[in-house]
KESELUM-390454 format. One line per 4 residues: for each residue x, y, z of N, C-alpha, C, CB. Coordinates in pm, whole numbers. Atoms other than C-alpha are relative to their C-alpha. Glycine has a CB too. Example, Ala and Ser with C-alpha at 12.3 -4.5 7.8 and 13.67 -1.06 7.14 Angstrom:
// KESELUM-390454
89/-119/0/1230/-450/780/90/120/0/-99/3/125; -82/-119/-6/1367/-106/714/-77/109/73/41/46/-142
This chain:
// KESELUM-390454
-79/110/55/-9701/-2822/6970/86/-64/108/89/49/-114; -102/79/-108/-9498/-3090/7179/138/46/-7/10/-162/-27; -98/-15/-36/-9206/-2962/7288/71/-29/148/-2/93/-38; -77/40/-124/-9103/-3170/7544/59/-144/-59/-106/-14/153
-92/97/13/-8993/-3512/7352/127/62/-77/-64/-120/-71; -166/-32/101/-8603/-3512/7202/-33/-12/-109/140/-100/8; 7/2/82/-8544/-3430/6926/174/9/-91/-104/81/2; -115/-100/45/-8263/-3347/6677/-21/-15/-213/205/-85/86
-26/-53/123/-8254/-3208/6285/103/-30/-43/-5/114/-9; -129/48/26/-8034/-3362/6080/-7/100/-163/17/-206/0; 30/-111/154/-7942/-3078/5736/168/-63/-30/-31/253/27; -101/19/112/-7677/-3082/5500/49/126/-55/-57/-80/-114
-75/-140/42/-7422/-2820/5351/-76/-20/-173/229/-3/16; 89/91/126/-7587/-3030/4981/-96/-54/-12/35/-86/-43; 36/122/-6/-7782/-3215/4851/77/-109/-65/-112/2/-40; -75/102/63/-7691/-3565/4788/129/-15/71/21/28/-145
-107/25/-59/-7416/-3533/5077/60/-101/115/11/93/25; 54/153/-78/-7569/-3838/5256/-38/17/148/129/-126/4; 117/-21/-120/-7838/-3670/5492/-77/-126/-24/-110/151/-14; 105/109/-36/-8061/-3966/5441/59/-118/51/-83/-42/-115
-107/144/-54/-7770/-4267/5483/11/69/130/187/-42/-92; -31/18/-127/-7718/-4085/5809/-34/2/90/46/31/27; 65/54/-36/-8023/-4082/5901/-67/-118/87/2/14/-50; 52/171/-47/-8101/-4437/5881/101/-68/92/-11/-117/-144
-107/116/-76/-7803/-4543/6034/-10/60/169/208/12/-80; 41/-56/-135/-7879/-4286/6342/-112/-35/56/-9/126/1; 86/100/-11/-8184/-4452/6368/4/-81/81/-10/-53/-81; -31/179/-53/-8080/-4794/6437/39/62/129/152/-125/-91
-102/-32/-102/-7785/-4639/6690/-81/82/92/134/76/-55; 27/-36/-154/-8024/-4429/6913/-135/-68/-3/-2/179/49; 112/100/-40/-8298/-4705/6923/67/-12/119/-34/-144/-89; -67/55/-99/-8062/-4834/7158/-8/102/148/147/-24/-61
33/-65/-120/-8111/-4587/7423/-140/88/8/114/85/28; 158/-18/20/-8500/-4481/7291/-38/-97/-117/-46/167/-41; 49/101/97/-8647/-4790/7132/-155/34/-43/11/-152/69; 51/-54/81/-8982/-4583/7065/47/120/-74/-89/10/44
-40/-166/64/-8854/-4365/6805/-94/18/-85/149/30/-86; 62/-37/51/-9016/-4164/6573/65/72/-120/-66/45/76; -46/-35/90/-8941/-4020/6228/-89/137/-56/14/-115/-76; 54/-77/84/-9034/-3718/6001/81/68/-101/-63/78/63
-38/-74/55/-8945/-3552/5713/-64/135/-39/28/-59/-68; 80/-94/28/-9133/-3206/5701/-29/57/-112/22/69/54; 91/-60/123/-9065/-3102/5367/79/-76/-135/7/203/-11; -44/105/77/-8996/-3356/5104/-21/42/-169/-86/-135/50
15/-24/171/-8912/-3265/4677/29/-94/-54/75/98/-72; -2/158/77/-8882/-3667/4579/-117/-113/73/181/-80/26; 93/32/-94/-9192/-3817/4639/-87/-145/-95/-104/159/43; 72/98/81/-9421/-4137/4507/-162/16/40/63/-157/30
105/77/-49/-9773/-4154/4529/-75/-132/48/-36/21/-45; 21/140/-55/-9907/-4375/4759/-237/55/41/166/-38/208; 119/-9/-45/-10295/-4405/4828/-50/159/-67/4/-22/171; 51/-199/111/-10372/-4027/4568/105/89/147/-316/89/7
-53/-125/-71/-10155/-3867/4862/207/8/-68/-29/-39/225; -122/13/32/-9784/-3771/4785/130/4/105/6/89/-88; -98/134/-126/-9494/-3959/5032/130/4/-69/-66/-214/5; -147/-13/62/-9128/-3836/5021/21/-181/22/136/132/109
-52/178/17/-8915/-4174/4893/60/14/183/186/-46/-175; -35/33/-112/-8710/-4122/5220/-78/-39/126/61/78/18; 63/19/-83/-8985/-4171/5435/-48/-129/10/-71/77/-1; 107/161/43/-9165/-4486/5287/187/-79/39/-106/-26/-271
-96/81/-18/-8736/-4618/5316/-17/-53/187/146/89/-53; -5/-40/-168/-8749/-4482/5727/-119/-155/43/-95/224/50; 144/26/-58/-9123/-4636/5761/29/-198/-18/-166/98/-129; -45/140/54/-8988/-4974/5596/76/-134/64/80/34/-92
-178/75/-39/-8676/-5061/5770/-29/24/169/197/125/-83; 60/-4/-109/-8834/-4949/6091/-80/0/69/8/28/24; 129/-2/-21/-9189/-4999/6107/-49/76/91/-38/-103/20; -6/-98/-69/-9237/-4675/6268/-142/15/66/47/107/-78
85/-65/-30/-9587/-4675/6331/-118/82/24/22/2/2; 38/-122/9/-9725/-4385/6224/-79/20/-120/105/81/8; 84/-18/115/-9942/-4263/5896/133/85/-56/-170/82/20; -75/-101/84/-9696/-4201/5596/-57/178/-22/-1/-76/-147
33/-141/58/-9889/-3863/5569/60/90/105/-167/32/-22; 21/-73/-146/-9827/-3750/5931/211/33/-54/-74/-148/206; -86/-34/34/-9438/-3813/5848/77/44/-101/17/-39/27; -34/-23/161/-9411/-3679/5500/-106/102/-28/-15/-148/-111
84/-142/60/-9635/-3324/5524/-4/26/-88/18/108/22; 66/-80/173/-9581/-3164/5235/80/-27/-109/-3/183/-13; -84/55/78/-9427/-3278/4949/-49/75/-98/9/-142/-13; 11/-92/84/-9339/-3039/4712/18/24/-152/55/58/47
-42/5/142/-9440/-3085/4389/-15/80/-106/-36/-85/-42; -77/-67/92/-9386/-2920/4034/-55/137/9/-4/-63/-140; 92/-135/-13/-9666/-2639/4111/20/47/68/-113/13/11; 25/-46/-138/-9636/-2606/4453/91/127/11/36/-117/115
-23/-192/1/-9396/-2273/4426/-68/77/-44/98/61/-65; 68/-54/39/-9592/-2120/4187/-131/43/48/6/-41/-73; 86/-20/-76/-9911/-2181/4397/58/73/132/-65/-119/15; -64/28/-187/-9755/-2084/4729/23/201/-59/232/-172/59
-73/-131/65/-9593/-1755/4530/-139/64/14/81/-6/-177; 128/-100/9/-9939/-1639/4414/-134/-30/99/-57/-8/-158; 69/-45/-167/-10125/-1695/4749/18/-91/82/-160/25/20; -93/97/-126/-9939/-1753/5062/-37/-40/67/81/30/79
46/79/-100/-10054/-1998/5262/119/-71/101/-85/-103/-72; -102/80/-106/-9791/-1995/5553/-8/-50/97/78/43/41; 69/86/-113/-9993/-2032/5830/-2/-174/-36/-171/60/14; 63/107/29/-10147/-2296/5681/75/-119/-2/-57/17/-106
-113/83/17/-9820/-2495/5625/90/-57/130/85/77/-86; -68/31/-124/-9670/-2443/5941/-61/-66/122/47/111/42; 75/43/-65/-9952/-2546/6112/-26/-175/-19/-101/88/-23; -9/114/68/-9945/-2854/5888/95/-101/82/48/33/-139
-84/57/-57/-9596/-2931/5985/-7/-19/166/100/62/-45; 13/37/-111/-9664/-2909/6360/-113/-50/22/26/78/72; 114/75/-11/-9982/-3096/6362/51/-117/-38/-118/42/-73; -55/80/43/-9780/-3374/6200/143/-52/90/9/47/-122
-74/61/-150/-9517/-3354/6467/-58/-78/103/42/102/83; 73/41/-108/-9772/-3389/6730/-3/-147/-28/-138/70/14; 50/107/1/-9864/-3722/6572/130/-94/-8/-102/-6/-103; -100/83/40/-9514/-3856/6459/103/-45/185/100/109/-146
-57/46/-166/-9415/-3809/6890/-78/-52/76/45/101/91; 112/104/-91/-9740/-3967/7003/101/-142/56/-159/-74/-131; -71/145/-49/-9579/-4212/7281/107/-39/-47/-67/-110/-21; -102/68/49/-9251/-4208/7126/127/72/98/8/17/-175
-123/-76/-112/-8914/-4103/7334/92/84/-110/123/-142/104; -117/-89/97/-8734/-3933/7055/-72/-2/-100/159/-57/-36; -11/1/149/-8760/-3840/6691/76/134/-76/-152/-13/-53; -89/-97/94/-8564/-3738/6432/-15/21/-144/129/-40/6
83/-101/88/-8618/-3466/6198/129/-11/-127/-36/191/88; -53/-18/127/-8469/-3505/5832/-27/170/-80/-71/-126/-84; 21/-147/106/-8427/-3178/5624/14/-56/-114/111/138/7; 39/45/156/-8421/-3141/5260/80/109/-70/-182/4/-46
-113/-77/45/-8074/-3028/5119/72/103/139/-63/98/-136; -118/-149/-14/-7851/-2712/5231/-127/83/134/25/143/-232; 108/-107/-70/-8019/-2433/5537/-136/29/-91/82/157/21; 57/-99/55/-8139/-2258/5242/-135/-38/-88/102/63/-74
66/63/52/-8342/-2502/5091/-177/43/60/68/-137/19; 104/-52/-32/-8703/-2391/5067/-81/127/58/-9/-60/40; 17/-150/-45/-8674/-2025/5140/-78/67/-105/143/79/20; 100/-33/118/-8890/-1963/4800/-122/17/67/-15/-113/-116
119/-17/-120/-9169/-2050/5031/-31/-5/162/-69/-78/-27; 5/-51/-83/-9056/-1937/5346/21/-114/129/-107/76/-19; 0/128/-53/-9013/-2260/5467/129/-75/6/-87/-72/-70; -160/67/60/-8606/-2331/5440/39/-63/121/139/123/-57
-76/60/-94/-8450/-2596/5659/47/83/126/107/-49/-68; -69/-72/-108/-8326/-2342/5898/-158/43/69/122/145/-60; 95/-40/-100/-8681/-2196/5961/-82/-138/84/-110/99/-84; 0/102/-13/-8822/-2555/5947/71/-66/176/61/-29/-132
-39/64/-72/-8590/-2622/6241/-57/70/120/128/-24/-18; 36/-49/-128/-8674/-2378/6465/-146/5/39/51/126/11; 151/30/-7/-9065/-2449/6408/-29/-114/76/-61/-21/-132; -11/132/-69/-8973/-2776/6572/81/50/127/81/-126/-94
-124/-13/-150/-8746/-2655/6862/136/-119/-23/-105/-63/195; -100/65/35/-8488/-2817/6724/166/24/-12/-43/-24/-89; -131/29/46/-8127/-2887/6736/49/-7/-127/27/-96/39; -5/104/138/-7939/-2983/6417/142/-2/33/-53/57/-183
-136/59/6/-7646/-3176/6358/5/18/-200/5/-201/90; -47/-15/137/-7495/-3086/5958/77/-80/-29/52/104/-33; -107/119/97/-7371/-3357/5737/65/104/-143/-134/-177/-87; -49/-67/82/-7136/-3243/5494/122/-86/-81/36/120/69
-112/92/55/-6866/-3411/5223/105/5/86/51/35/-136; -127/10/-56/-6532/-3554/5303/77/143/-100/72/-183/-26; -120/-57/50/-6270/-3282/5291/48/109/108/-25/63/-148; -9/-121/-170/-6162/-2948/5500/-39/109/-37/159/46/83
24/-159/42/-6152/-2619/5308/-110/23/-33/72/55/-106; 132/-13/85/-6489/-2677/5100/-116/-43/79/2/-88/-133; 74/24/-122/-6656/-2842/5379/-22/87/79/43/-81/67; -15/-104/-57/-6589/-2609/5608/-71/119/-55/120/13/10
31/-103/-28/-6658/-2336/5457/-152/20/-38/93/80/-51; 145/49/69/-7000/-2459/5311/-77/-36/163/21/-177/-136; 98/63/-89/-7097/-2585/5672/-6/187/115/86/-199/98; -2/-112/21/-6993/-2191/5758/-100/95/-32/64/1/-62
94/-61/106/-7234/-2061/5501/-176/-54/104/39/-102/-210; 133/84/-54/-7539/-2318/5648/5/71/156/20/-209/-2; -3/12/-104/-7444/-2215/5984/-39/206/61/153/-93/25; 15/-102/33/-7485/-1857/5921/-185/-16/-6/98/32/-128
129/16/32/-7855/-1939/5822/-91/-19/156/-5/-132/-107; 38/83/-210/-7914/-2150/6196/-36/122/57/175/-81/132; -35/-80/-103/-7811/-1866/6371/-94/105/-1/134/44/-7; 123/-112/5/-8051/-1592/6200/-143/-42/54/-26/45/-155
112/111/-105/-8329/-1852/6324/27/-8/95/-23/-138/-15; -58/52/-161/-8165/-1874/6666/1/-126/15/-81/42/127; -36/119/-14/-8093/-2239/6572/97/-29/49/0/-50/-79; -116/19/-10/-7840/-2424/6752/61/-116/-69/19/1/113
-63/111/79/-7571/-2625/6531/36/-58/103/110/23/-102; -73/88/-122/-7461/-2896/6783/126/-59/-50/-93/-129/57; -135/80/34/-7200/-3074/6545/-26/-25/-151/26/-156/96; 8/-9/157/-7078/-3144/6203/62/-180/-21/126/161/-83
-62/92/45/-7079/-3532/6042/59/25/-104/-59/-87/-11; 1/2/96/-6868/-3551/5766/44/-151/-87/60/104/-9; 22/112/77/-6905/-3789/5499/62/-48/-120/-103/5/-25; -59/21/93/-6759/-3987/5205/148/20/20/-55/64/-88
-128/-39/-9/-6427/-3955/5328/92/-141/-32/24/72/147; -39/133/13/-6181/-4201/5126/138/-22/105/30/-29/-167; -55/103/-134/-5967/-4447/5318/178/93/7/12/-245/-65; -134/-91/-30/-5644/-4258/5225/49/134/38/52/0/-82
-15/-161/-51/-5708/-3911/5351/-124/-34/142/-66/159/-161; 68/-11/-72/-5941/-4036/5637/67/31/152/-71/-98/-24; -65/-72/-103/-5686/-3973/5930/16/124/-13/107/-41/25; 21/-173/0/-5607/-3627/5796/-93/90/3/36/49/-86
133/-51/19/-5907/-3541/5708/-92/55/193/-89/-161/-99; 85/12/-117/-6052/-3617/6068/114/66/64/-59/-152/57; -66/-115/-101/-5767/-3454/6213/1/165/-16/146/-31/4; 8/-172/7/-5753/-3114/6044/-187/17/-15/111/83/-183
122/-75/12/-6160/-3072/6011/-21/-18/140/-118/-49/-104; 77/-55/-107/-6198/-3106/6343/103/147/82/-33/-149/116; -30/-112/1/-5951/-2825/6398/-38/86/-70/82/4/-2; 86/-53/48/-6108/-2656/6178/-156/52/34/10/-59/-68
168/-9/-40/-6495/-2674/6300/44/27/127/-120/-145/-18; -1/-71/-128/-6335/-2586/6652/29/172/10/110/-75/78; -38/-196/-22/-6220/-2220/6548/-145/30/-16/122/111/-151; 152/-38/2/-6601/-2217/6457/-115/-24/89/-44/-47/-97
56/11/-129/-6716/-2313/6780/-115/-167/-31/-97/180/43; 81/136/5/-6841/-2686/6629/110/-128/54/-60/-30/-180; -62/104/-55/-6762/-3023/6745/-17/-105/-135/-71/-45/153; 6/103/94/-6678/-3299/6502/-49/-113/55/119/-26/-59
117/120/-61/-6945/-3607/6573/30/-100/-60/-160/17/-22; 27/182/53/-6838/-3847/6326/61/71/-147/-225/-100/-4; -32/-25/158/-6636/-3890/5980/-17/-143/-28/163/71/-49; 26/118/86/-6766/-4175/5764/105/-32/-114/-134/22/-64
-70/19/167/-6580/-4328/5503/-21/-50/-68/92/-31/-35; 53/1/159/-6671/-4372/5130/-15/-129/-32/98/64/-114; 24/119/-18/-6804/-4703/5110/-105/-30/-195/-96/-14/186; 47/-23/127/-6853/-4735/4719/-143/-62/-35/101/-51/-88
123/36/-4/-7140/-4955/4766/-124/93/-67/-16/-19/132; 89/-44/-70/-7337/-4735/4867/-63/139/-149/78/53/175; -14/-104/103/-7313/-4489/4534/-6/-73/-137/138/83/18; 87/59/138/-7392/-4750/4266/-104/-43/6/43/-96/-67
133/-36/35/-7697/-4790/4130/-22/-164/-70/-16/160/-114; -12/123/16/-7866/-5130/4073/-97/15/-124/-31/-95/126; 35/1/107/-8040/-5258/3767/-157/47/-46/37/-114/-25; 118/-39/-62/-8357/-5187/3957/-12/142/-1/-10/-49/131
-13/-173/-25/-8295/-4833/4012/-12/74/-137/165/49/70; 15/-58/117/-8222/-4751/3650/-118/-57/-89/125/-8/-62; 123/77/92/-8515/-4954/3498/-56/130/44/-90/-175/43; 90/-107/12/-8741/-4721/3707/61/128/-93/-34/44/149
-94/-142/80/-8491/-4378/3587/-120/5/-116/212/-43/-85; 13/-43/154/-8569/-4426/3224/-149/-85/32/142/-67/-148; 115/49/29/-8885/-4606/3275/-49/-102/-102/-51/89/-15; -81/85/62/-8745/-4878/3102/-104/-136/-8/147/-17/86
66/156/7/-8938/-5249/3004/128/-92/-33/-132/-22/-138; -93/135/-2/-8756/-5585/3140/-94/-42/-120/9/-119/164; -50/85/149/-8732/-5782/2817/-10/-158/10/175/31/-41; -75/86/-79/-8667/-6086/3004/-77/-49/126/125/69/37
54/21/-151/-8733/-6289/3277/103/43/135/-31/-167/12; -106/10/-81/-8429/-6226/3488/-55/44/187/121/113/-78; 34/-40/-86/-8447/-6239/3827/119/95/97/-58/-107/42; -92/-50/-80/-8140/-6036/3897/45/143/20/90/-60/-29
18/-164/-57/-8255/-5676/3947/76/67/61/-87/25/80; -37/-64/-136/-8097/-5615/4251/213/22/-34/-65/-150/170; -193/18/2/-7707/-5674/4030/-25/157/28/124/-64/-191; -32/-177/-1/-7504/-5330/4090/78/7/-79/58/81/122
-112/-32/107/-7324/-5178/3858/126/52/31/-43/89/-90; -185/-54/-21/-6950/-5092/3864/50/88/-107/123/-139/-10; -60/-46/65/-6899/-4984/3530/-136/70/-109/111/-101/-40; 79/-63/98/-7080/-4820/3227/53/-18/-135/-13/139/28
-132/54/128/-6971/-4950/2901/-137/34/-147/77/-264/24; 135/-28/118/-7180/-4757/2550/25/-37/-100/-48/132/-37; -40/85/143/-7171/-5015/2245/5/81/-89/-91/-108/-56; -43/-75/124/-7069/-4754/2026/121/-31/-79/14/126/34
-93/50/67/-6773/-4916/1899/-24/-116/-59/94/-7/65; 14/131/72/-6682/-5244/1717/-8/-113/121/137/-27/-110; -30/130/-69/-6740/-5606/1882/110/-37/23/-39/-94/-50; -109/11/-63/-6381/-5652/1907/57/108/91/78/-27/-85
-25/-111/-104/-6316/-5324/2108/-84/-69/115/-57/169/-47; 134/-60/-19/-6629/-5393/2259/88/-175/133/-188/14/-166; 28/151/-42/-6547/-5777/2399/97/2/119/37/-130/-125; -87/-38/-160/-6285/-5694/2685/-17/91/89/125/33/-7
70/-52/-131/-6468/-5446/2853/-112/-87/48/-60/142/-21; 75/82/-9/-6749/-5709/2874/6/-62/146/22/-78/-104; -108/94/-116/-6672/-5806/3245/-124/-31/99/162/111/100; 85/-34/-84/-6876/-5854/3575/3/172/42/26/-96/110
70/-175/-87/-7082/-5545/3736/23/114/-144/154/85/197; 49/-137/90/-7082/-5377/3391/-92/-21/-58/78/58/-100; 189/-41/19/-7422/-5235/3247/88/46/-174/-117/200/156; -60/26/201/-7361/-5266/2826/-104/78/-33/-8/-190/-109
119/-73/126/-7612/-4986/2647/46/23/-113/-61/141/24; 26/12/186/-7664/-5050/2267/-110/-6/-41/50/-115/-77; 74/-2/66/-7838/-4972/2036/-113/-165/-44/84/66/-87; 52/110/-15/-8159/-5256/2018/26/-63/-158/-149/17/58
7/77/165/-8051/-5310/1591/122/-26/29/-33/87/-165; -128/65/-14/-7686/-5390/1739/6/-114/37/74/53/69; 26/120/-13/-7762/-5753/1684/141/-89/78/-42/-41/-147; -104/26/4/-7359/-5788/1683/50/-12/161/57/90/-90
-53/-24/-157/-7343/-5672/2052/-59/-57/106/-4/131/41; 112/52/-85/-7635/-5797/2191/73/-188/30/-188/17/-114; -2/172/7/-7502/-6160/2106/212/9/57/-57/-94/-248; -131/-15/-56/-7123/-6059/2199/-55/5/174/89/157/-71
45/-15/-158/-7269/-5996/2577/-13/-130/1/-139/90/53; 24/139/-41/-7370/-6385/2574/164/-79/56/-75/-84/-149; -111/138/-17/-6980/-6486/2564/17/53/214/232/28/-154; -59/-20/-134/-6959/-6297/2950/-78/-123/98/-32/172/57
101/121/-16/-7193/-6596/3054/99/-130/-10/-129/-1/-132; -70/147/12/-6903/-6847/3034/181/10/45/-19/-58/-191; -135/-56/-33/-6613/-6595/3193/-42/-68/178/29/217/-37; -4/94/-147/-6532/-6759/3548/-121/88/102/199/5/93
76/-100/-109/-6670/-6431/3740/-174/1/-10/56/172/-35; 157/-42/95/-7017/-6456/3529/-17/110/-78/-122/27/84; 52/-116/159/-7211/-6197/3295/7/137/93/-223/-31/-95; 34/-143/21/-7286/-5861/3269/-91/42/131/-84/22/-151
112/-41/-71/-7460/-5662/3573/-107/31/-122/36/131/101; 149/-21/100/-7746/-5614/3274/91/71/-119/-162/130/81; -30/-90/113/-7786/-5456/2952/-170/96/-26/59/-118/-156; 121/-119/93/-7998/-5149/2780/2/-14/-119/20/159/3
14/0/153/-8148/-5187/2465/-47/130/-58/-98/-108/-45; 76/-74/82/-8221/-4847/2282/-34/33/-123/11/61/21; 85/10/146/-8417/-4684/2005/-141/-52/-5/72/-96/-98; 135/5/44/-8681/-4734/1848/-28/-163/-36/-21/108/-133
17/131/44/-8674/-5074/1707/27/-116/82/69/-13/-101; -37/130/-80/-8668/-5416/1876/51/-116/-55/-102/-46/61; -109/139/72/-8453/-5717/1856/-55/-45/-113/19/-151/95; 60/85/105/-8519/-5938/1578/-44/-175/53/125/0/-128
60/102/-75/-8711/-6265/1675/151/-90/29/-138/-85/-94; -78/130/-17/-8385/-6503/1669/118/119/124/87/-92/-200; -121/-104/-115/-8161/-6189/1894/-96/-15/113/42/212/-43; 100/10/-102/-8532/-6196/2120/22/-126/49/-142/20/-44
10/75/-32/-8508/-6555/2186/126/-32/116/-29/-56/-103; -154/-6/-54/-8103/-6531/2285/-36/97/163/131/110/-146; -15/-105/-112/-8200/-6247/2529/-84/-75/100/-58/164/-36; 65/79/-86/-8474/-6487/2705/78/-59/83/-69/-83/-54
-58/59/-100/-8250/-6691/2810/182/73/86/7/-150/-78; -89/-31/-34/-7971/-6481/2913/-40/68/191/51/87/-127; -2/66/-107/-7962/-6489/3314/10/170/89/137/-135/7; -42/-157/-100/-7868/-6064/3425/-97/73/-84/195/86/-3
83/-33/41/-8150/-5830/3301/18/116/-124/-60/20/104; 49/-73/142/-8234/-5658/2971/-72/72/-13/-44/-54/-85; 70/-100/-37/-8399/-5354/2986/-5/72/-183/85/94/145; -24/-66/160/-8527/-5192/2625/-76/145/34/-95/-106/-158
50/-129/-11/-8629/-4815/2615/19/58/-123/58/77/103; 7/-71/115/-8738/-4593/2328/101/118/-53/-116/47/10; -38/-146/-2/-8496/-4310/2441/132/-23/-114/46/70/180; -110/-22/93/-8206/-4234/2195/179/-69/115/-11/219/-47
-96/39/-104/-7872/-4434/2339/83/103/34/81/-110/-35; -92/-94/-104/-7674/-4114/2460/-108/67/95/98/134/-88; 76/-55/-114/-7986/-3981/2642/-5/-100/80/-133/54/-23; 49/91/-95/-8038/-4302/2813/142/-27/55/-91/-131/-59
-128/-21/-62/-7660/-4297/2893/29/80/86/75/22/-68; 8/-107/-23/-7681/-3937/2964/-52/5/184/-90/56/-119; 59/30/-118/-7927/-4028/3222/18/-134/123/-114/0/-49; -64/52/-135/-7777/-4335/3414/114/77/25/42/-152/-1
-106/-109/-54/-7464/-4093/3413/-41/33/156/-7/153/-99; -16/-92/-101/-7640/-3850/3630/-120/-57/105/-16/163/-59; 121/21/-29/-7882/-4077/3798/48/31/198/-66/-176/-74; -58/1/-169/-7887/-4010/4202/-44/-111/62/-52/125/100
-37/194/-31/-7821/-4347/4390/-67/73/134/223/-109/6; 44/15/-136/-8083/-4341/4672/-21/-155/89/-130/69/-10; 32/135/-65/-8071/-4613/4899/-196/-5/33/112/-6/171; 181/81/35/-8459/-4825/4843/13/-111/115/-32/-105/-206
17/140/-95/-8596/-5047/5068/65/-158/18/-119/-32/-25; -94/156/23/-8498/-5397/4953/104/32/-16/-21/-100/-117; -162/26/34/-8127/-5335/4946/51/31/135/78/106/-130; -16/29/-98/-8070/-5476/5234/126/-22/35/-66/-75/17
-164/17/14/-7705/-5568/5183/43/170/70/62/-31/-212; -43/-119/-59/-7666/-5152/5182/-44/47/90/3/79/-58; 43/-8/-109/-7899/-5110/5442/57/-51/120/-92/-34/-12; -151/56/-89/-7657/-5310/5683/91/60/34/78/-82/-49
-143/-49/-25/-7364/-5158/5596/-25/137/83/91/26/-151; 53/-175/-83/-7510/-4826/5664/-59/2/128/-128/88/-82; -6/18/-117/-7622/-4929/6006/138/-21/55/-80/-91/23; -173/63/-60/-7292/-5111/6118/122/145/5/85/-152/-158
-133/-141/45/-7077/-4774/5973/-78/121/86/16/61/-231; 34/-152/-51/-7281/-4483/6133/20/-71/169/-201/86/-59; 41/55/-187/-7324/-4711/6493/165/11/33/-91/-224/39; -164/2/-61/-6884/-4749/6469/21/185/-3/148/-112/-139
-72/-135/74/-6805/-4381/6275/-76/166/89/-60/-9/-220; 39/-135/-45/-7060/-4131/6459/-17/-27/171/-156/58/-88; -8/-9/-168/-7060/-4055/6876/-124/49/-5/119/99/89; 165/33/-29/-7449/-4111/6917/30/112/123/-68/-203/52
5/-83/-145/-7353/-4004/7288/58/137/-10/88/-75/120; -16/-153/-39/-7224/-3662/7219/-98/61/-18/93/75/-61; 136/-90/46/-7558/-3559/7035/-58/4/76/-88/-28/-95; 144/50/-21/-7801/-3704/7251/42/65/136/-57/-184/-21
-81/-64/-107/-7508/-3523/7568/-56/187/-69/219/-63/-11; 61/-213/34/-7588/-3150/7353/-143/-26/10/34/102/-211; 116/-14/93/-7950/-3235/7286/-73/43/195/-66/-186/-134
């Protein structure tokens, strides 16, 4: 296997602690001193089929935003779906895997001056099949740098725990980003965690701060979720939501939360509410980031006609309205290709917030 281009492993104390935003934004920032780069994710559990093969989402984002190159398969090995423990459990094919993943290196550093290696959650992630971020790293000769939330004690001692894992691999941690850190604890924060990660022999690389953007979820995002049918012509998918507002009350309760960037789910026989959403259509700011229609039943032809022309999108789904609540609740906000707005920011913030040159100085 090539072990002579750079490299570096980027893991997480979580998931969902914004290993992939820091990614992309590391990306952009060491183009600038290797403009062939190269990408991979080795072992991917969110995946789409593309062409009958299965292609973590983060990869097809990477492959998108940076036209990398390469064959989604080469950077997106194995993607691990609902069987794949169970198969793996009752006959182990580890060779076979690891061989996978470095045959897929080989191709993702063809002619490139760097690439960088995404994990998938926490060290521990994938130790079911022998395969956990920590071993993962050292199958690559790899470095890693650990992203981890804004804070000190829980951070810490979580990047502690991960770092513990490295070490039984003879991985080396080079440095700890941490992330989500809001604007009013971001001096302290960055001052005591990096005292902190120095009694542990780490260097602090970079603290981001919580850029709310980046954590709502657009109208697009939850259509797919629930698997939802636009209603509508609207062409305004891409609104984001701010708020969450569930027509379970009366139309007069109901008519002052009504504002911009909120997402209205009611019931599709709540004729009353459906047609109360029209007055946000004439408030200075404009309408509604969208609405959800659930249940079983559909508008009635003269509520269908109203919703045609209403201008932010309408989404109807069969599911019961607290499950379909239930589920934008807990939906996880991955940054998608077209959202280019957050794609920006998240360049611009990792190129100011993280020291490119200390990594690429350990690596």
């Amino acid at each position: 296997m090539n072990t002579e281009t750079p490299r570096v492993f980027i893991a997480a104390t979580r998931q969902n602690d914004g290993k992939t935003t820091v990614s992309l934004g590391l990306l952009a920032a060491l183009q600038s001193s290797y403009p062939r780069i190269g990408y991979i994710k080795p072992v991917g559990q969110r995946f789409v089929r593309i062409d009958e093969q299965s292609i973590d989402e983060d990869t097809i984002l990477m492959d998108h935003v940076y036209r990398l190159n390469c064959p989604l398969s080469e950077m997106s090995p194995i993607a691990v779906e609902p069987d794949f423990t169970r198969k793996y459990l009752q006959s182990s094919n580890y060779e076979v895997l690891v061989k996978r993943i470095q045959k897929a290196f080989d191709r993702v550093s063809w002619e490139k001056e760097f690439v960088l290696c995404e994990g998938s959650g926490h060290a521990g992630v994938g130790s079911v099949f022998d395969l956990s971020n920590a071993r993962v790293a050292k199958l690559l000769h790899a470095k890693v740098v650990i992203v981890t939330r804004g804070g000190i004690g829980k951070p810490i001692d979580e990047v502690a725990l991960n770092m513990a894992l490295f070490e039984k691999e003879g991985v080396e941690v080079i440095g700890v980003i941490v992330n989500k850190v809001t604007a009013d604890k971001f001096d302290y924060i960055t001052e005591f965690a990096r005292k902190g990660l120095k009694r542990k022999g780490l260097e602090l690389l970079g603290v981001i701060p919580h850029q709310p953007i980046l954590s709502r979820p657009t109208m697009e995002s939850i259509r797919d979720e629930l698997n939802a049918e636009l209603i509508n012509n609207s062409e305004q998918l891409m609104n984001q939501v701010d708020e969450v507002i569930v027509g379970a009350m009366s139309v007069q309760n109901a008519i002052s939360l009504l504002q911009k960037g909120v997402l209205l789910i009611a019931s599709a026989d709540r004729e009353d509410m459906v047609l109360a959403a029209t007055t946000t259509l004439f408030e200075k700011n404009g309408g509604l980031a969208g609405m959800i229609l659930t249940g079983k039943a559909r508008p009635n032809p003269i509520v269908w006609k109203v919703i045609q022309r209403m201008p932010f999108p309408v989404i109807l789904t069969s599911q019961d309205i607290y499950v379909a609540a239930s589920k934008v609740h807990d939906l996880i906000v991955k940054t998608r290709p077209n959202e280019t707005q957050k794609i920006s920011l998240i360049r611009d913030i990792v190129a100011k917030c993280v020291d490119v040159d200390r990594i690429l100085k350990a690596l």
